[in-house]
N, C-alpha and C positions, 0 to 999 in steps of 0.2 A: 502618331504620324502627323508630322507638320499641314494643317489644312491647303498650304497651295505647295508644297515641296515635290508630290509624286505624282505623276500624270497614271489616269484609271482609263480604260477601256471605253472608248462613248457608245452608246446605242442611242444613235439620233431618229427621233420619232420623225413624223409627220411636219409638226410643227418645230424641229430641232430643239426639241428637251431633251437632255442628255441624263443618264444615271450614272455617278460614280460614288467617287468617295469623297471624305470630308469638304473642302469648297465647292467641290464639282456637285456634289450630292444634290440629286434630287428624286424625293423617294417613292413618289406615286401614292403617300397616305390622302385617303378620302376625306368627305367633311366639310362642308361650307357656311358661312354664316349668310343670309342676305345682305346684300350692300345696299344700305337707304340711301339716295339719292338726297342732296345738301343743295339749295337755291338760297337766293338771295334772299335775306329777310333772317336768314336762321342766327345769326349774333357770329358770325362768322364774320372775318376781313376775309374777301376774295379779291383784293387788291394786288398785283404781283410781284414779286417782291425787286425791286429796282435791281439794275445791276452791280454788281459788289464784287468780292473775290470769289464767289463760286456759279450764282447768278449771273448769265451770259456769258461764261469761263470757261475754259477745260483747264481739268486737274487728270494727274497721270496720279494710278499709286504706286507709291514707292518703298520697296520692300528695305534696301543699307543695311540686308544682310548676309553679305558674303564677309568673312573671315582670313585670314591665312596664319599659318605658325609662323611666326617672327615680324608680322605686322605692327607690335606693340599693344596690340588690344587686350582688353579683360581676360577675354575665352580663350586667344590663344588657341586656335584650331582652326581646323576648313571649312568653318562653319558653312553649312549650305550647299560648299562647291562638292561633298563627298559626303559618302552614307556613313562612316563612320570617320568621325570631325580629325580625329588625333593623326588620322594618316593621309600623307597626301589623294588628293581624287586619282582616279586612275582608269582604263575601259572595266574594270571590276570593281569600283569603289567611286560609286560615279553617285550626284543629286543633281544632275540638271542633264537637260535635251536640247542645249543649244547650247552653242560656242561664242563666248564674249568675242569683239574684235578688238585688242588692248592697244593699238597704237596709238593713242591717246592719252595712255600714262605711260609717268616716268618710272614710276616702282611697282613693281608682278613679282608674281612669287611663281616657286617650281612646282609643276607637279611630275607623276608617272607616268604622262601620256608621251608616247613617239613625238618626235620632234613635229612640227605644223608640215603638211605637203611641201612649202616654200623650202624649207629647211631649218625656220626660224621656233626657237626655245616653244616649248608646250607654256604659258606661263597663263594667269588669272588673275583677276586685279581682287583689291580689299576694299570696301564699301571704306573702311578704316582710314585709312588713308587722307589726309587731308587733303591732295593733290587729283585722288582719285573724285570724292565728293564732289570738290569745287568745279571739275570738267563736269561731272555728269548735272551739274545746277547750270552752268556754262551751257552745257547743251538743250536744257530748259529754254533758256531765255534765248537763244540762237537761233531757235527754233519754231519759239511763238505760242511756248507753252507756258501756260497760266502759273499753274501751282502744283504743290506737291501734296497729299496724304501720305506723311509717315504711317506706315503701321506698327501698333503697338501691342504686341500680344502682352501674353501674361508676363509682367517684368519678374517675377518671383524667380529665385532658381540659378541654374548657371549662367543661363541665359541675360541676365537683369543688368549685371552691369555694365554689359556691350552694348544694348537696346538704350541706355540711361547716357550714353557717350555718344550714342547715333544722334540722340534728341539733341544734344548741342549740337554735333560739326552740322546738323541738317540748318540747326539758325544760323548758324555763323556762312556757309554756302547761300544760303536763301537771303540773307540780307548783303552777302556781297554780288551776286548778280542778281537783287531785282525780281525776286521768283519769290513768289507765296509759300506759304506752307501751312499745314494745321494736323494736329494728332487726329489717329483712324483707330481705334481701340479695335481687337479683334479679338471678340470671346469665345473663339472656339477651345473648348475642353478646359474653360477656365472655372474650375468649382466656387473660387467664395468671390464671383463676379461681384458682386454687389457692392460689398464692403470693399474690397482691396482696389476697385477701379476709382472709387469714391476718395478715399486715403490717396492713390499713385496720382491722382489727377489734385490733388492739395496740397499732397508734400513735394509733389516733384515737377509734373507737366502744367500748371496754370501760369507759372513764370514764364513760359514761353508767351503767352499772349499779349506781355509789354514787348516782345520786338516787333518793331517794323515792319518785317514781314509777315507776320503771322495772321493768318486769314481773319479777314472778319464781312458781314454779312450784316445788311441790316442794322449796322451800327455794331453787331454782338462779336465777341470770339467765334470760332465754328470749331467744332469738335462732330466727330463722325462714329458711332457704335457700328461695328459690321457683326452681323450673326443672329439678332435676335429672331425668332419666330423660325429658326431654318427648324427640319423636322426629324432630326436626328442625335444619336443621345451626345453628340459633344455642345449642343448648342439646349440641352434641357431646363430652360427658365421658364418660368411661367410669364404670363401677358401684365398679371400684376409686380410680378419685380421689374417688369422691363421698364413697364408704366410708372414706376417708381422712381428706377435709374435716370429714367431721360429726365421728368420733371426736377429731379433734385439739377441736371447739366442745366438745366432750362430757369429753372431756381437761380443759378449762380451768372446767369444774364445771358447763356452761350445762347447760339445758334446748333441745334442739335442735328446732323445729316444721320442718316441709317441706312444703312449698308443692309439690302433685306434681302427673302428669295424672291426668286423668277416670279413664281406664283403668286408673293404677297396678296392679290387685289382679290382671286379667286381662292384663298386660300385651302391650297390643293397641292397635291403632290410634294414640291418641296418645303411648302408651308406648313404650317401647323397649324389645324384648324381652328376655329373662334381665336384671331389673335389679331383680328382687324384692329380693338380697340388700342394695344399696341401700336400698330404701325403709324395711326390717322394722328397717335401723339408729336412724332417726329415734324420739323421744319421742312425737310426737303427726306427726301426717298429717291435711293440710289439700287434700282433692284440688280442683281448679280447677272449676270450670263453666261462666264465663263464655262463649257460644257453643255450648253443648251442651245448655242445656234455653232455652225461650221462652214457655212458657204451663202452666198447672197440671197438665194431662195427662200434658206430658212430664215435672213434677216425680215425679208419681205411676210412671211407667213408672222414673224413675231407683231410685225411693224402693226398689222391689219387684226388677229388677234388679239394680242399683246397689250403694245405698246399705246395704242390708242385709247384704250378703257382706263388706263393706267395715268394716263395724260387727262382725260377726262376726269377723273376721280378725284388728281390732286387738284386740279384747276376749280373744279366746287367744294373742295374743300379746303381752299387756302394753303395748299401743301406746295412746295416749288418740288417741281419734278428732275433728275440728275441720273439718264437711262445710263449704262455701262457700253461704252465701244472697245473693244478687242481686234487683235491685228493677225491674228487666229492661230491655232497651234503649229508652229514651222514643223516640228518632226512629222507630224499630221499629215502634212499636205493642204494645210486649209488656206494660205495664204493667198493665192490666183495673184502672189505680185501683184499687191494692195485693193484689188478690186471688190474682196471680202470685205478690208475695210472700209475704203472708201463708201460701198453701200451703206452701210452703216450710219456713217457720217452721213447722208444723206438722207437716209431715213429720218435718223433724229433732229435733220435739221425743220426738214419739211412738217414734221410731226409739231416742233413746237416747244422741243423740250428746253427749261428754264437752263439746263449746265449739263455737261460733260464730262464721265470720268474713263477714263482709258484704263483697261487693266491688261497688262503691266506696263512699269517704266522699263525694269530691271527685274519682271520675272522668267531668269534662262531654267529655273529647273523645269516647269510649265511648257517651256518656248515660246510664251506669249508676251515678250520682250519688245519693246519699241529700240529700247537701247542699240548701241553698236553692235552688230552680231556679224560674222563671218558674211564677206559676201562673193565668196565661194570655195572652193574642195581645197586653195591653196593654203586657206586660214584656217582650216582645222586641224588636226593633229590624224597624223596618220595612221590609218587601222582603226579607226575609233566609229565609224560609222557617225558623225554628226551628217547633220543636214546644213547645208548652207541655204545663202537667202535667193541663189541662183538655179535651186530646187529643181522647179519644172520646167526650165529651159531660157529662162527672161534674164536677164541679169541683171544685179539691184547693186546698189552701190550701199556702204556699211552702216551709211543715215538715213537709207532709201525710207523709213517708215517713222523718223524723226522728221525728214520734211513731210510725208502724208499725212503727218499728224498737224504740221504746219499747217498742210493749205487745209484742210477739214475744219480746223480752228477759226482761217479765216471764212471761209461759208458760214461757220455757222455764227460766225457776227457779222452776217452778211456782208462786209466788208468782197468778197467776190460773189458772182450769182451763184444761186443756186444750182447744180448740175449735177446728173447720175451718172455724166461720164467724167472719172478719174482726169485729172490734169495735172499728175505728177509723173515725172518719167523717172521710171526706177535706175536709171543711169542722168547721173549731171551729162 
């Protein structure tokens, strides 16, 4: 099972730590190491690291993996839009929980679903697509959004050559509007991580770092590992291969991000324990939340628990810190028409933290999409039970969380003040 493909069941605690499955996961295993406290004097730079392409930034990540049969692609299938790829999605052959809003491209593909409420075609766009990409980068920069993390899971497989076509149309989109970019490597369930990330990132993804747009930091490329230390058998490396991996990225001049759990800093629950030494290797630390907070509340519990010790930690130790903002699970109900996220945005701004990454750009199997999504029962297909963005009774308009991602961006380059009330109205 793809780690962000199928939404799990949340049991939100106290502090909204969520338990599911593969990304959501977090598993309540015990175990702590103590965290020694790092001051000045210790051979550490605690300088911060100036601003650059992820440094005072927000970055969305970006999945460019939806599919369609007769798109021209490698795969050649539904990839992602349907549980099994070779047949079209259908209400019984379904991967996603939220309904694209496709008026923005020129070319969609058919599926099985009842015609939309309006009466217009059931249809689903292709990450493939060159027309398709170049909008959704279009709407990066339209928007006021930084940059993109491709993700790159395991290239091996059926999968490799569509992933290997995404890494180009994503430069050629990013260097024609003006939008950053940098590979997000995700080792979930990937057995000979070590070696084969080492090889894909030599023979295939370092030539990305001569274009233009391609992130860089501190002078270096940036590259982002997501999964290490999570505490579950798809993510089973030890502290010293991880410690390996990153120095060899770190060896060849990159700027390394990690994509880590919730609990990295108390390593507990979704962490694995004794793997501090792991995490304090990385440049910047980007810890996960998807599945662990759902409403403003529990922002606020993470903010004061959390997020602060977190903040604390990397700042004595030279680490640039990069929390995770989410616009919350539309099927869910978590959205409060943006006031989930905007908290958020708030939190982290007051907090302090060095960059922002937004999960998802373009994740509809999740529903935690910023992307264009139906904004309301007219733009879905009918009988289908989606959720529109007009949910709880507000009504948002199709970008309504492409511009709150706008203005959050601007708070948090202070460019507007600081404020915990929302100043994005979900209707232009």
């Amino acid at each position: 099972m793809m780690r962000k493909t199928f939404k799990s069941l949340l049991i939100i605690t106290m502090f909204g730590i969520a338990f599911g499955c593969s990304k959501k996961k977090d598993t309540g295993a015990g175990g702590t190491d103590p965290v020694v406290p790092v001051t000045p004097g210790d051979g550490i730079d605690h300088t911060p690291s100036p601003v650059g392409d992820v440094v005072g930034k927000v970055v969305v990540g970006y999945q460019g993996w939806f599919a369609a049969i007769g798109d021209g692609s490698p795969i050649n299938r539904y990839w992602h839009w349907s549980n099994t790829w070779e047949q079209k999605p259908s209400p019984t052959n379904t991967a996603i929980h939220a309904w694209p809003d496709v008026r923005d491209y020129t070319t969609t593909f058919p599926t099985d679903y009842e015609n939309l409420n309006n009466g217009q075609p059931a249809n689903v766009f292709s990450s493939f697509t060159d027309q398709t990409i170049n909008t959704q980068f279009k709407w990066m920069k339209d928007y006021g959004i930084d940059g993109a993390a491709l993700q790159r899971f395991n290239p091996s497989g059926l999968e490799g050559p569509v992933r290997d076509a995404m890494a180009a149309k994503v430069k050629t989109a990013a260097e024609a509007n003006g939008v950053k970019f940098y590979i997000m490597y995700d080792v979930s369930g990937w057995t000979n991580m070590k070696t084969e990330m080492e090889a894909d990132w030599t023979n295939k993804m370092s030539v990305y770092t001569s274009s233009s747009a391609y992130a860089k930091q501190n002078g270096k490329p940036v590259v982002c590992i997501w999964g290490f230390g999570f505490n579950d058998s798809n993510h089973a490396f030890s502290a010293d291969d991880c410690v390996a991996v990153i120095k060899w990225f770190q060896g060849k001049g990159l700027y390394v991000i990690g994509g880590v759990p919730t609990n990295w800093l108390k390593q507990e629950s979704d962490s694995r324990p004794q793997f501090l030494s792991a995490y304090k290797q990385f440049d910047m630390l980007s810890p996960w939340m998807v599945g662990r907070i759902g409403n403003a509340n529990q922002s606020d519990g993470f903010f004061v628990n959390t997020n602060k010790a977190d903040q604390a930690y990397c700042n004595a130790n030279g680490i640039d810190y990069q929390p995770c903002i989410l616009p919350g699970d539309l099927g869910a109900h978590q959205r409060a028409h943006g006031d989930f996220m905007w908290r958020q945005f708030y939190n982290m701004t007051r907090l302090g933290a060095q960059g922002i990454y937004i999960s998802m750009f373009d994740e509809y199997n999740e529903s935690n999409q910023i992307a264009k999504t139906a904004e309301s029962q007219d733009f879905v297909p009918k009988n289908s039970g989606f959720v529109s963005l007009d949910e709880d009774g507000t009504k948002c308009s199709s970008d309504y969380y492409l511009r709150l991602t706008g203005d959050g961006a601007k708070m948090f380059k202070k460019i507007t003040p600081l404020t915990a009330t929302r100043p994005t109205s979900p209707m232009l």
